[in-house]
N, C-alpha and C positions, 0 to 999 in steps of 0.2 A: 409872655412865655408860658403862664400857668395856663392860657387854655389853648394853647397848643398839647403842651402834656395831657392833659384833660383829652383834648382832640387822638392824640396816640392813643392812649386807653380804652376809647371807646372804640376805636379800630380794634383793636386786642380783643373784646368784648364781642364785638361784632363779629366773631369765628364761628362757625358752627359748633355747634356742643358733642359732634357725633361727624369730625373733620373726614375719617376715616372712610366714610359711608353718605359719600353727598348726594343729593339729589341728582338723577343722569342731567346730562346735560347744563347744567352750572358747575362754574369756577372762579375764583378769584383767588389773591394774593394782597397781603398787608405787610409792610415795611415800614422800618426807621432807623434815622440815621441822627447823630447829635455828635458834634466837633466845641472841646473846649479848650481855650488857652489861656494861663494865668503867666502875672509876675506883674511888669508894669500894668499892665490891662486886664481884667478877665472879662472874657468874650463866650458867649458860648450860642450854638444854632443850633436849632433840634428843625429837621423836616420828615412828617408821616405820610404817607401816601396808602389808597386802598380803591383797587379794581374788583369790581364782579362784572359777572358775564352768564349772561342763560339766552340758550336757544329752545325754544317749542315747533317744532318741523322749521317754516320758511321765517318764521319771525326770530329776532336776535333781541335782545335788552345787554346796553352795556352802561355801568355806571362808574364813575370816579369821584375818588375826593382825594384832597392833597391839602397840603397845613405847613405852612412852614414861618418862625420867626428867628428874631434874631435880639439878642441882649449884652447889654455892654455895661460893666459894675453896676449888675443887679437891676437895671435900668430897658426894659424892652422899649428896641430902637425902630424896627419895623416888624411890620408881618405882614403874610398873604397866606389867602385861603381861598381856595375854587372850589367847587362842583361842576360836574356834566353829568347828563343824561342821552341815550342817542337810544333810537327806536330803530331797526332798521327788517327791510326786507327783501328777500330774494326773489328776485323773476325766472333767474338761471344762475349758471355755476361763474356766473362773470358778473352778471348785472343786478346791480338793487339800489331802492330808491331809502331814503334813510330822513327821519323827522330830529333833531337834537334840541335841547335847551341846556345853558350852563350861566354860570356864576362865578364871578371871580369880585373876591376884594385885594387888593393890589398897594397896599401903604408903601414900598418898596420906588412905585412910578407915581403916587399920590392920589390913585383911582380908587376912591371911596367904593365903587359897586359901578359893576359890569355884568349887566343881565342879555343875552343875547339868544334867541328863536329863529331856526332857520329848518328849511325840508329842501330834499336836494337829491344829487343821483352819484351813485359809486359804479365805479369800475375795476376788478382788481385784473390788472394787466399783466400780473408775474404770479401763477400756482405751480409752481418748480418743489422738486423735493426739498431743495435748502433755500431757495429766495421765495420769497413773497411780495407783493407790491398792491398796496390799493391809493385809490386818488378817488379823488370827492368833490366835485362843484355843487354850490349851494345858493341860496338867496333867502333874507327873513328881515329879523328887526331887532336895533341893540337897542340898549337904555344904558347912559355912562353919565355917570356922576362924579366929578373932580373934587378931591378933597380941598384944595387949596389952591385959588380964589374957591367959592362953592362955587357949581355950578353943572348944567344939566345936558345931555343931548340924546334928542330921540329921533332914529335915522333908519333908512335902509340899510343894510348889511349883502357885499357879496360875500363869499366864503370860500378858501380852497384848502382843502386838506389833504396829505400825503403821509402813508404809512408804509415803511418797506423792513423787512424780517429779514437775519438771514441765520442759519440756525446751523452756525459751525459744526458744532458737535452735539454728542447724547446731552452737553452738561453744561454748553457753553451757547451764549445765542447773543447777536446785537440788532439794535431794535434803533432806527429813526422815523422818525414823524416831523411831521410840518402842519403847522395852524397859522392860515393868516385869514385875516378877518378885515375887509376895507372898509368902510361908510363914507359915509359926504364929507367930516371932518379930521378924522382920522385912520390910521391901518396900525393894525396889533398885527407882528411876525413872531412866532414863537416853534423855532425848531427844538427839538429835544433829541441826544443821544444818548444812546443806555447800552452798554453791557453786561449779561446777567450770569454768573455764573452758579453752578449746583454748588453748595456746600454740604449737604448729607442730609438725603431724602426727600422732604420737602423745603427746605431751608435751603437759603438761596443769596446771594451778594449781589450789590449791582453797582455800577461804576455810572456816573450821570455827569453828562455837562448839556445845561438848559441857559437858552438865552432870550428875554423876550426885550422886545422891540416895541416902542409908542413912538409915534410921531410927533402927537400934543399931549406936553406933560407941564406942570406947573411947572415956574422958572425954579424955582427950587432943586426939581429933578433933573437928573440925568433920564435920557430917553431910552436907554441900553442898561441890562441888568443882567449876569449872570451869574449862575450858580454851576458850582462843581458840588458833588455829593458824592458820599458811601454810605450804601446802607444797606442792612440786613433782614432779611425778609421771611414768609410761610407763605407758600401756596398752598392752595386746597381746591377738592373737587376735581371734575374730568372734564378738559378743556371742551370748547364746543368746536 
């Protein structure tokens, strides 16, 4: 739990010093949420999360990081923490070919470290004033380490990604994506829903229900994990 907290602060930290006045063309947004219950049990979950995004004419950079655990009488039960990176570039107002790398530790499905490279081609199929929709086929290479038996696999990756916007109001927007990721031995499905609402300014709430899916997980695990979350947020910068 404490390097989670650690992890949130350094989000915090991570703001620009001068939010007001960003760099054109960069934007990002940092968030946290933390649910406690006492009496018979005290249980408490804290999850961070922190997007940037910079465009330079045709070229995009988009990065994440997210941190989430969980602790029960003082006692941290699991936790998970990714990274992504995604490189991406435009040909036209529809088409672009995109390079990513990401990281995920995963103690939740018993997946020590999941490092996976892939370069691939987008389509965004919906530029509508309120919808948006991109899709993304890919191909590259994981590396997935099992926490429990040990153990290793190093395979090809195909890749399908889905992202569709739809942006109710000045103040209000819901946001789904789709991550699924197959190799020879296993497929990672991870849809995520979010709805964000303004709170005043740049402060902002968001409503999440996230579900990831393994196929091969230690008998220990459960191959299905979800999370419900609320959490409070700051964006900064001018979106690209």
């Amino acid at each position: 739990m404490s390097r989670v907290l650690a992890f949130a602060a350094a989000l915090l930290l991570s703001l620009p010093a001068n939010a007001a006045e960003p760099a054109q063309g960069f934007s990002g947004e940092v968030s946290l949420g933390v649910l406690a219950t006492s009496g018979n049990t005290d249980t408490r979950s804290v999850n961070a999360k922190l997007a940037l995004d910079a465009r330079r004419g045709d070229w995009k950079h988009a990065g994440t990081a997210a941190a989430l655990a969980a602790q029960q009488d003082d006692l941290t039960t699991d936790e998970r923490y990714s990274l992504g990176y995604k490189l991406s570039y435009d040909f036209n107002a529809h088409d672009y070919a995109f390079a990513s790398v990401s990281y995920d530790n995963d103690r939740f499905a018993g997946i020590a470290q999941r490092n996976t490279e892939a370069v691939g081609y987008g389509r965004r199929l919906l530029t509508l004033e309120k919808h948006l929709l991109d899709v993304e086929i890919g191909a590259g290479a994981t590396q997935i380490k099992q926490a429990e038996p040990a153990g290793r696999e190093n395979s090809v990756v195909a890749l399908l990604n889905a992202k569709y916007q739809w942006l109710i109001s000045g103040s209000s927007q819901f946001t789904q994506t789709l991550k699924v990721e197959h190799s020879r031995t296993t497929t990672f499905i991870n849809p995520v829903s979010e709805l964000k609402l303004t709170v005043a300014g740049n402060l902002f709430a968001t409503l999440g229900y996230e579900l990831r899916y393994n196929t091969e997980v230690p008998a220990a695990n459960f191959k299905t994990d979800t999370l419900v979350s609320v959490n409070l947020g700051y964006g900064f910068g001018k979106p690209s």
